[in-house]
Backbone bond lengths (Angstrom), bond angles and torsions (degrees), N, CA, C in turn:
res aa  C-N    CA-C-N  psi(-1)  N-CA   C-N-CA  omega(-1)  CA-C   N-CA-C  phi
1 X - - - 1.461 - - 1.533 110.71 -
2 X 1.436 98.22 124.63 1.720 92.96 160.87 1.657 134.40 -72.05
3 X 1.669 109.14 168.80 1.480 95.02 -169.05 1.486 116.82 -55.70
4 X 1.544 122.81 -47.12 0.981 136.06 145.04 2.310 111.93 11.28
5 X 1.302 79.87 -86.48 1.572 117.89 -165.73 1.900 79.27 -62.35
6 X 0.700 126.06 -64.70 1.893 119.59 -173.14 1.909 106.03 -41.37
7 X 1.704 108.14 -69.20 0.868 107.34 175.13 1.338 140.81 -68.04
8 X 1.391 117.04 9.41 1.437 126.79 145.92 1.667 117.63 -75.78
9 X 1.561 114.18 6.59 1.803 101.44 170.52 1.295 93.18 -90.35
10 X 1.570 135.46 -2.97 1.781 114.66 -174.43 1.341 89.84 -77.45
11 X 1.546 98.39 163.30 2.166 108.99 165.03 1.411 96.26 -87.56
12 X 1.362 107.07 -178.65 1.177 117.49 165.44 1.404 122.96 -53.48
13 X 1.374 115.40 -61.41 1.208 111.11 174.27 1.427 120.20 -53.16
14 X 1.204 127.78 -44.12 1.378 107.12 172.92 1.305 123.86 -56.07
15 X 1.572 109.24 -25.03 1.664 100.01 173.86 1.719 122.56 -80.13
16 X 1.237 85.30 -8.08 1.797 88.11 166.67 1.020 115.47 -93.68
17 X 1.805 127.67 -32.10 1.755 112.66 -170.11 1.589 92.48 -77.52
18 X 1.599 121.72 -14.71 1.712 104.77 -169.99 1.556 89.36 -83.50
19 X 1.400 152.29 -61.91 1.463 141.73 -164.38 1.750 94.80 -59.78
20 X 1.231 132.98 -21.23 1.475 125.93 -167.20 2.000 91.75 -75.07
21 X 1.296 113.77 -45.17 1.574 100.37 -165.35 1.769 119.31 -92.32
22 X 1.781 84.10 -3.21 1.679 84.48 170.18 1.726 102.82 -92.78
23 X 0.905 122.38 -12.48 1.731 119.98 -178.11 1.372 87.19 -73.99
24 X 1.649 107.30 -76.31 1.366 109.26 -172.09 2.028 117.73 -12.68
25 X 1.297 90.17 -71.02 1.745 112.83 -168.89 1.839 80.34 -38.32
26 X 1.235 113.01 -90.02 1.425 110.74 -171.77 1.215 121.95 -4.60
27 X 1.647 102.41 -83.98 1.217 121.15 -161.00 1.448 120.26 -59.70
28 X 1.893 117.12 -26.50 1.011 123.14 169.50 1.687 122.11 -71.70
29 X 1.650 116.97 -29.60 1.161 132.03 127.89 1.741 123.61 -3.48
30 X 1.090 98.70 -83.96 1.311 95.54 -145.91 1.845 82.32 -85.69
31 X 1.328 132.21 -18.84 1.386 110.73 179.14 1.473 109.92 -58.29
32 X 1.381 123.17 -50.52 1.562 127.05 -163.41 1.450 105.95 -85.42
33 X 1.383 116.20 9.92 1.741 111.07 167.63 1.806 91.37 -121.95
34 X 1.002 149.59 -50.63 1.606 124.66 133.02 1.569 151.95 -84.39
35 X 1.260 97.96 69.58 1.486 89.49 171.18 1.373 135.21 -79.76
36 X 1.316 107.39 -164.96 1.738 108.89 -179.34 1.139 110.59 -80.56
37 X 1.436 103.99 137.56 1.866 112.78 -166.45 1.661 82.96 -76.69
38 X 1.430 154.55 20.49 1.462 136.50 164.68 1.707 93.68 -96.93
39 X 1.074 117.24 -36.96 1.740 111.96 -175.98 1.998 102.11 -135.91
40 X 1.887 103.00 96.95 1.283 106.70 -175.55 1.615 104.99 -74.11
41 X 1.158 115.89 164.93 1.989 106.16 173.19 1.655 94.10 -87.74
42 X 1.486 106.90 167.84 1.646 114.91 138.17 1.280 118.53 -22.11
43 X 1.009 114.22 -74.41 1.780 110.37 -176.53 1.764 125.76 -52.07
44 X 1.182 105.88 -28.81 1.434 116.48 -176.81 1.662 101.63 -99.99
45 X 1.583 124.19 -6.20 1.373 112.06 168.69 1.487 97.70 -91.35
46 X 1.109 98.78 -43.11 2.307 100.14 -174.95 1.715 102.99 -45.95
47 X 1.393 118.15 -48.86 1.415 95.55 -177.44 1.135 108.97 -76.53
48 X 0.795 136.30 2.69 1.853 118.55 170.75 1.840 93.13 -79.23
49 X 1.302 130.32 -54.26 0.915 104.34 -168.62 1.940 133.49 -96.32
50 X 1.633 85.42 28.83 1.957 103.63 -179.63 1.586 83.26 -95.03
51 X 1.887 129.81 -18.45 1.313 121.65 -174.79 1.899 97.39 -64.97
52 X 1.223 108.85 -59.42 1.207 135.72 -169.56 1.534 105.42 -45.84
53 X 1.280 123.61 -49.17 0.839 140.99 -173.39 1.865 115.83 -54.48
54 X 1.200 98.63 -59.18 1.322 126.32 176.84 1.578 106.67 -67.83
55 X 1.728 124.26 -53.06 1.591 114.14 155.17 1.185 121.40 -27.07
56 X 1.619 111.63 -55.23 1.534 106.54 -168.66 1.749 112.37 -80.57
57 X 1.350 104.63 -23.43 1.373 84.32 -179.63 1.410 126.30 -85.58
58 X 1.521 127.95 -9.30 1.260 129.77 111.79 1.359 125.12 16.60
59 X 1.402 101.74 -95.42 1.331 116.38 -160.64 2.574 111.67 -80.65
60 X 1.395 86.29 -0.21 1.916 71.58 167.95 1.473 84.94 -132.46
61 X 1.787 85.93 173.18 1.289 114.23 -171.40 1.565 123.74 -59.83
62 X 1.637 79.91 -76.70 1.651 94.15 165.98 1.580 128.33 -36.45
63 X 1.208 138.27 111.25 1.275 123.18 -169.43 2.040 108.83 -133.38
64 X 1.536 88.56 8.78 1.595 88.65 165.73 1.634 122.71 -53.02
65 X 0.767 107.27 -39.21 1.817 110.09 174.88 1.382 112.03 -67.92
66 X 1.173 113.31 -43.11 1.853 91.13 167.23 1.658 136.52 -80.14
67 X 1.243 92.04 -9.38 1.384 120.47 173.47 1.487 110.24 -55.33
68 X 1.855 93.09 -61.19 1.725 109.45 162.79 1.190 126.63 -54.83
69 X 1.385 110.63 -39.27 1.997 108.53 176.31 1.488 106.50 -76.46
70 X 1.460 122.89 -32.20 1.532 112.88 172.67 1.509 115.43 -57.31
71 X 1.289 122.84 -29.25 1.828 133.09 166.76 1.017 109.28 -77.28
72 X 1.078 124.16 -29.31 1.921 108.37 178.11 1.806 95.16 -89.24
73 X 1.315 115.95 -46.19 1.934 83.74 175.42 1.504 127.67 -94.05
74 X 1.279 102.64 33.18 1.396 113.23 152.68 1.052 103.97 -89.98
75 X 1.505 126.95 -37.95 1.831 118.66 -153.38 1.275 85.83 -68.51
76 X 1.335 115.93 -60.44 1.640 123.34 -173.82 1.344 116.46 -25.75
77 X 1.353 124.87 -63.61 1.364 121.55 170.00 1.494 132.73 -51.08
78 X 1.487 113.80 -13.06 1.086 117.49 -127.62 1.902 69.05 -105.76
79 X 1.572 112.41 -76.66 1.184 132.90 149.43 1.663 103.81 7.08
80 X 1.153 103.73 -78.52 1.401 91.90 -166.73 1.745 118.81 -83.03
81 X 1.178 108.61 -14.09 1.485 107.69 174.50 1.834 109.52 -69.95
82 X 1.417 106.41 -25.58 1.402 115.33 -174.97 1.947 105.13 -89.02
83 X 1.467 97.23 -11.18 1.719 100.46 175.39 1.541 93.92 -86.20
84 X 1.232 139.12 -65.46 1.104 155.74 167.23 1.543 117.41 -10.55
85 X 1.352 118.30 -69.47 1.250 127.48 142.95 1.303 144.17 13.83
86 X 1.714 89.77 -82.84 1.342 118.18 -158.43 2.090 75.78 -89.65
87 X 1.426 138.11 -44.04 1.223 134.82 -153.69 1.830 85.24 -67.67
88 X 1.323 127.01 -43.80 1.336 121.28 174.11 1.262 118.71 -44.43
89 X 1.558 110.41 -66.95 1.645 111.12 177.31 1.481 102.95 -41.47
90 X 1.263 144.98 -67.77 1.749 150.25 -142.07 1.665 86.51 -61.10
91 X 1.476 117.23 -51.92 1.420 112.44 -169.11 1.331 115.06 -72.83
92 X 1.539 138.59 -13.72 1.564 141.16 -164.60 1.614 80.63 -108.04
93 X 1.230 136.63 5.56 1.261 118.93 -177.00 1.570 112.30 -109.69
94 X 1.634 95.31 -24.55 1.371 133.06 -179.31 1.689 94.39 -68.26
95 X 1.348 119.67 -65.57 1.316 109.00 -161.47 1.415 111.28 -69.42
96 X 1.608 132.95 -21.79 1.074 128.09 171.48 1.220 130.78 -85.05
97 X 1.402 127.37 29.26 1.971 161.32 -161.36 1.587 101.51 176.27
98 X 1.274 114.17 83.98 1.634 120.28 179.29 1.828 86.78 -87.38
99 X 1.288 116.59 -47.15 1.515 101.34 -157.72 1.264 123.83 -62.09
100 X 1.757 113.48 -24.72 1.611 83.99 161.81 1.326 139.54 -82.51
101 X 1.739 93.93 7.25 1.879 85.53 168.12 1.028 98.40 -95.27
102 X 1.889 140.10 -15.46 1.436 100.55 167.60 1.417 124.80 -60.19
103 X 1.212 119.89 -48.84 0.835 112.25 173.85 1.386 138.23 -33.97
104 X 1.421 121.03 -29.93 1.210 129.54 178.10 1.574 118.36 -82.36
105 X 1.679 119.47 -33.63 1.083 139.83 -163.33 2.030 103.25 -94.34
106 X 1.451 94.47 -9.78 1.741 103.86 -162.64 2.380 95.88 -55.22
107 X 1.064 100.50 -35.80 1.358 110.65 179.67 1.592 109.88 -45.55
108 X 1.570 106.87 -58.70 1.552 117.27 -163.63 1.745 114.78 -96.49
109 X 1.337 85.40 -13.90 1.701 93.44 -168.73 1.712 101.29 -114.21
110 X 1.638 100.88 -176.29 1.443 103.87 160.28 2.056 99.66 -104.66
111 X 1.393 89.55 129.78 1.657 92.18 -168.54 1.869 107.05 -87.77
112 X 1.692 92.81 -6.28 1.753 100.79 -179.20 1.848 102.51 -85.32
113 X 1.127 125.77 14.23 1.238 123.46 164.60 1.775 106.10 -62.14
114 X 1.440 123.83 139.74 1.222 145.09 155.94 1.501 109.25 -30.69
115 X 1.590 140.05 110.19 1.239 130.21 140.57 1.095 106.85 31.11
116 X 1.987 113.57 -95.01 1.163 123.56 -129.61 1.734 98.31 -59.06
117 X 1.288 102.67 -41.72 1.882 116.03 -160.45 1.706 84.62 -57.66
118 X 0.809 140.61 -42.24 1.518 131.45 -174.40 1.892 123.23 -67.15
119 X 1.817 88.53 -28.78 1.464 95.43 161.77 1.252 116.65 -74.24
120 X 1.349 114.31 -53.93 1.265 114.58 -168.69 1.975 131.05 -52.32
121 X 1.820 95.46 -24.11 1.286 130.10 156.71 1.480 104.79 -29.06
122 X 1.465 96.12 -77.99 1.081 126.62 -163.70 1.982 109.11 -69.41
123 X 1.112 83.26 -55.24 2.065 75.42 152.09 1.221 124.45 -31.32
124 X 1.155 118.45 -65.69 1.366 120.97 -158.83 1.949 108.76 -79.23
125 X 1.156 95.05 -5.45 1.625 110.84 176.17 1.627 108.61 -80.99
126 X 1.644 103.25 -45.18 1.625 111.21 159.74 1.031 114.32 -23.79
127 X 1.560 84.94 -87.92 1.687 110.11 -171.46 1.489 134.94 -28.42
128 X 1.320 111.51 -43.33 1.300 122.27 155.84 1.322 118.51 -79.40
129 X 1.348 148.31 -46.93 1.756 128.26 163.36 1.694 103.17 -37.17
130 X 1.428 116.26 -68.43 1.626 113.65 -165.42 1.717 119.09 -39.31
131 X 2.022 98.02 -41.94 1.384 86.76 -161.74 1.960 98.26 -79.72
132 X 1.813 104.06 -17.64 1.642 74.42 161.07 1.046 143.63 -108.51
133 X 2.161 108.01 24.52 1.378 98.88 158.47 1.839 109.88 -81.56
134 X 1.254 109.69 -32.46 1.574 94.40 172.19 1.619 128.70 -45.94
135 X 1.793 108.65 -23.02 1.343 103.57 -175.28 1.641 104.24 -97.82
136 X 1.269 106.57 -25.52 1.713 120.58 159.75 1.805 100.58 -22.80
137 X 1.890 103.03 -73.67 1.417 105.46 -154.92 1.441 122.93 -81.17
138 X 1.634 95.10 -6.93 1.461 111.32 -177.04 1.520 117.54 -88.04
139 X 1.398 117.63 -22.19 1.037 130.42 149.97 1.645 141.21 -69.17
140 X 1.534 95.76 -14.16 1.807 110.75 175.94 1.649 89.99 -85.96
141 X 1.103 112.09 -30.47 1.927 131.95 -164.94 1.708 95.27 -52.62
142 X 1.171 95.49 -51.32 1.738 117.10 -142.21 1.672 100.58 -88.44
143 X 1.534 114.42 -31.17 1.180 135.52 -169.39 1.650 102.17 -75.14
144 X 1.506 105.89 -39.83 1.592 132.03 -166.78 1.777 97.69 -50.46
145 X 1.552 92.81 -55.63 1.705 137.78 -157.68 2.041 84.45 -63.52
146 X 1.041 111.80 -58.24 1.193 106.67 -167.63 1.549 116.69 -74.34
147 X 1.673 118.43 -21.75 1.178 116.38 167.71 1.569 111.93 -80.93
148 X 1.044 125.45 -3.87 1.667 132.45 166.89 1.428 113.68 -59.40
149 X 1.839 92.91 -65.46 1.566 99.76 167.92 1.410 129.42 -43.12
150 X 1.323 108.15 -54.10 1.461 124.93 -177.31 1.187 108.79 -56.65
151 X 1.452 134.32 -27.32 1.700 126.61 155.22 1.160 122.02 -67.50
152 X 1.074 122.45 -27.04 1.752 124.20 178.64 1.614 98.20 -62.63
153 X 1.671 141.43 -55.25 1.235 106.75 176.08 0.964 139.37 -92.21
154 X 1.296 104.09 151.93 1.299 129.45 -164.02 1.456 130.60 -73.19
155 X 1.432 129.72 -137.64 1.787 99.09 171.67 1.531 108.24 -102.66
156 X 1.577 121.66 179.79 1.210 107.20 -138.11 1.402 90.44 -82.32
157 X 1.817 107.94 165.35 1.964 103.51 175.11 1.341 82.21 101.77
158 X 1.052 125.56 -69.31 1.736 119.48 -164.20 1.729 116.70 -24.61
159 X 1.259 117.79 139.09 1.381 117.43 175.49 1.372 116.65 -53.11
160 X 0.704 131.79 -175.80 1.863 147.65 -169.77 1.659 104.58 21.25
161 X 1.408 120.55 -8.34 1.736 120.90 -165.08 1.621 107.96 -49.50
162 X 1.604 115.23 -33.81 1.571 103.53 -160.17 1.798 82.04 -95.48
163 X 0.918 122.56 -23.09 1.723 97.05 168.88 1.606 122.57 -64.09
164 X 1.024 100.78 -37.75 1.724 117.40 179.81 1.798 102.10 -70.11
165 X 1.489 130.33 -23.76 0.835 133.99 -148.78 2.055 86.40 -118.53
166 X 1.114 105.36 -23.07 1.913 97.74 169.10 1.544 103.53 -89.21
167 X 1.560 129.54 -35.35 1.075 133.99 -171.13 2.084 106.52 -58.29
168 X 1.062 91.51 -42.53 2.112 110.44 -174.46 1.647 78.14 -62.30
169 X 1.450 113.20 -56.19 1.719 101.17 -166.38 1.519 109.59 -39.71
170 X 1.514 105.23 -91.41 1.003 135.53 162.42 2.029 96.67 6.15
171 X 1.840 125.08 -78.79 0.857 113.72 -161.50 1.341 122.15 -73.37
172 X 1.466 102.61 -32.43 1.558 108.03 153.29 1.951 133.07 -46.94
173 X 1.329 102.46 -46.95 1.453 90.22 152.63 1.638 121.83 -67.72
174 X 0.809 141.23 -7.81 1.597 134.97 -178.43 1.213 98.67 -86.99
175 X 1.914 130.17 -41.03 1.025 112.08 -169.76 0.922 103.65 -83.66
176 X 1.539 149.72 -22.47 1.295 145.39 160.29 1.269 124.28 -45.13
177 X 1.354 132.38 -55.89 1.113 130.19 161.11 1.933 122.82 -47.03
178 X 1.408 95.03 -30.64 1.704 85.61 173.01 1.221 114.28 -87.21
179 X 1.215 120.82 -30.01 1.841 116.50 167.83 1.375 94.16 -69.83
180 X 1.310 160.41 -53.03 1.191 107.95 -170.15 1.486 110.62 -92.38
181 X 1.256 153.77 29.85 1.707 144.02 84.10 1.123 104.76 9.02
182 X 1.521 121.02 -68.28 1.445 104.84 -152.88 1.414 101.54 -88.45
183 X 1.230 127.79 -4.32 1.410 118.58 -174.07 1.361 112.89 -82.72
184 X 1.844 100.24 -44.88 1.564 100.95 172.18 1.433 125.48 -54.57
185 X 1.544 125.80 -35.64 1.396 142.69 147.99 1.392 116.44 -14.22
186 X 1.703 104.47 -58.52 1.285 101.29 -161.80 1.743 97.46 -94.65
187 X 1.117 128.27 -2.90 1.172 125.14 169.74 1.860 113.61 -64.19
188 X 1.350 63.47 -59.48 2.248 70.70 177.72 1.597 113.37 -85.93
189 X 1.215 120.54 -9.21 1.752 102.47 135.94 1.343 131.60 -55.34
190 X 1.623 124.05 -27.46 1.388 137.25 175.66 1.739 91.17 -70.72
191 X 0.848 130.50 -54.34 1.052 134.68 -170.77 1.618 124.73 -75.41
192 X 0.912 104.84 -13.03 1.629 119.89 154.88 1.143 122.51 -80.65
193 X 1.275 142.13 -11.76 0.930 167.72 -107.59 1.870 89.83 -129.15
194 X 1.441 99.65 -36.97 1.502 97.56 -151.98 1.440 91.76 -90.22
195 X 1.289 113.05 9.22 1.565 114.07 -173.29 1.986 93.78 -67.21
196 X 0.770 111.32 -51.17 1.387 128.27 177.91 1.566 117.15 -21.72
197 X 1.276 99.63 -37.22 1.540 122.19 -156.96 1.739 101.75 -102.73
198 X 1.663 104.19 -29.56 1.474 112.25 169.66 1.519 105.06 128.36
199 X 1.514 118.49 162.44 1.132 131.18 -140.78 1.932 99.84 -62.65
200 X 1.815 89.57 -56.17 1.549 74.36 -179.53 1.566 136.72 -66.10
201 X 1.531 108.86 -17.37 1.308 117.89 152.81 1.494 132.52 -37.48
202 X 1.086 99.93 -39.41 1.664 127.37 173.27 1.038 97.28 -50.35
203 X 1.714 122.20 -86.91 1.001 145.31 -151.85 1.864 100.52 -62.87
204 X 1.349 114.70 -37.04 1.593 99.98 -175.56 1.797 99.21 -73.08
205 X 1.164 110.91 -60.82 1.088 103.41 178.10 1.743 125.61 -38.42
206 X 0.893 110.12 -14.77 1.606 116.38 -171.68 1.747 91.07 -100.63
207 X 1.494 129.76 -42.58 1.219 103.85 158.56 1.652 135.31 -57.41
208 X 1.329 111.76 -34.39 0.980 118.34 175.50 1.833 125.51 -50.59
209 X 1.352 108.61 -44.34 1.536 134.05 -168.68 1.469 78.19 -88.16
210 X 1.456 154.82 -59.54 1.475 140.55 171.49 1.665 113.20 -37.41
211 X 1.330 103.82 -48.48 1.745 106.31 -172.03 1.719 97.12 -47.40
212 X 1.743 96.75 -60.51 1.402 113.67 -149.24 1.222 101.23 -63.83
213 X 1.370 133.82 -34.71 1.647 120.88 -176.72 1.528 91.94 -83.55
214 X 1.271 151.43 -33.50 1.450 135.03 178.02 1.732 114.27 -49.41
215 X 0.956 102.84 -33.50 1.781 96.74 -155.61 1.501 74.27 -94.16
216 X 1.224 151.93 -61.52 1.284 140.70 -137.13 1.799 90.71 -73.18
217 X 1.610 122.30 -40.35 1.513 103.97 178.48 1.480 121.98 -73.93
218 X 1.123 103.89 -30.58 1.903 133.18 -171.58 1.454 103.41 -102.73
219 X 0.579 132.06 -39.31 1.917 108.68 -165.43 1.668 96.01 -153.01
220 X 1.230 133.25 74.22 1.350 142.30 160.04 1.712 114.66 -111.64
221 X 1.020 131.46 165.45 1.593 134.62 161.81 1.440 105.61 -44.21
222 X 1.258 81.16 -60.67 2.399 100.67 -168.70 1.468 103.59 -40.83
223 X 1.345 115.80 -43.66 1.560 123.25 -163.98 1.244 82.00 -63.88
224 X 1.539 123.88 -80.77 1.568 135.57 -158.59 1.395 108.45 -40.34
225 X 1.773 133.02 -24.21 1.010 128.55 -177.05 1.420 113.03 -75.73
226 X 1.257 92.14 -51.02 2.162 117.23 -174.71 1.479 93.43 -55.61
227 X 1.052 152.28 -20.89 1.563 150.01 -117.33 1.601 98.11 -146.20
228 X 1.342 103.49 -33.94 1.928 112.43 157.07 1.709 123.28 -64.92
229 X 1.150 91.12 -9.42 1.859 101.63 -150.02 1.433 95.40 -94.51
């Protein structure tokens, strides 16, 4: 059978709750990396202050403490690209032994679905770990990039230091923004998850993982704090 010929065993609905959680991912995407300058998210207040951050460390001597926060958000990345991973392997192991998740899923699902529809499930569970271990490593990458910079200046007053010291910004927000890529990724892989269970499962679950990244960019405490500052 061609691919074609495979993807005619989904129903309709499954082909809508699967285009419903890849729009979703997008669209929820690109709101919390542009929103409305009347209500900024979390993410778009943090880089203003990784700018800030990087000004001040610039300007004092002592610079052991940033030294230390550049190692703790490396570990961070590091951590989860290596959780990420290993959540890939469980699923490529998954698609090549579907029956014991039918078996497990025979309760919530129809377990007389075709193989492939169970891979393909399981595809789309891939798909999201990979693209956020790629943003996982690209972000330890980027983080690397910014502790490079951050040695070039020199002590404070020094010529070119606050350029060298917006440039560290600058890469530090990029890697920030791609770790949390990969976080949102792995959110709506959890949420694919429910594909398993059946289309509309999908689809609640994919609202659900929408709610949960909304309020945490838009309407959390943290925001209300960052938003005092």
């Amino acid at each position: 059978m061609t691919l074609i010929d495979h993807l005619t065993l989904l129903t309709l609905s499954d082909g809508f709750a699967a285009i419903f959680i890849l729009l979703a991912w997008a669209a929820v995407g690109w709101v919390i990396e542009h929103p409305p300058s009347t209500k900024p998210s979390v993410s778009s207040l943090m880089a203003s202050y990784r700018s800030e951050w990087m000004a001040a460390f610039e300007a004092r001597d002592n610079r052991i403490f940033d030294a230390q926060m550049m190692g703790t958000l490396r570990q961070g990345t590091s951590f989860f690209a290596s959780t990420s991973i290993l959540a890939i392997g469980g699923v490529i192991a998954l698609i090549g032994n579907t029956d014991q998740l039918r078996g497990v899923a025979q309760e919530f699902a129809n377990a007389d679905d075709p193989v492939f529809v169970w891979q393909l499930k399981l595809i789309l569970v891939g798909f999201f770990l990979t693209f956020a271990f790629l943003k996982f490593v690209w972000a330890h990458r980027l983080f690397g990039y910014c502790a490079v910079v951050m040695g070039t200046v020199q002590h404070p007053g020094t010529k070119g230091g606050a350029h060298r010291s917006e440039q560290a910004a600058q890469l530090n927000i990029r890697a920030s923004i791609n770790f949390t890529r990969g976080l949102r990724a792995m959110y709506f892989a959890l949420g694919a998850l429910g594909w398993l269970m059946g289309p509309i499962m999908l689809i609640l679950s994919t609202v659900g993982v929408l709610y949960l990244l909304w309020s945490r960019e838009f309407a959390s405490a943290p925001r209300d704090i960052l938003m005092n500052g």
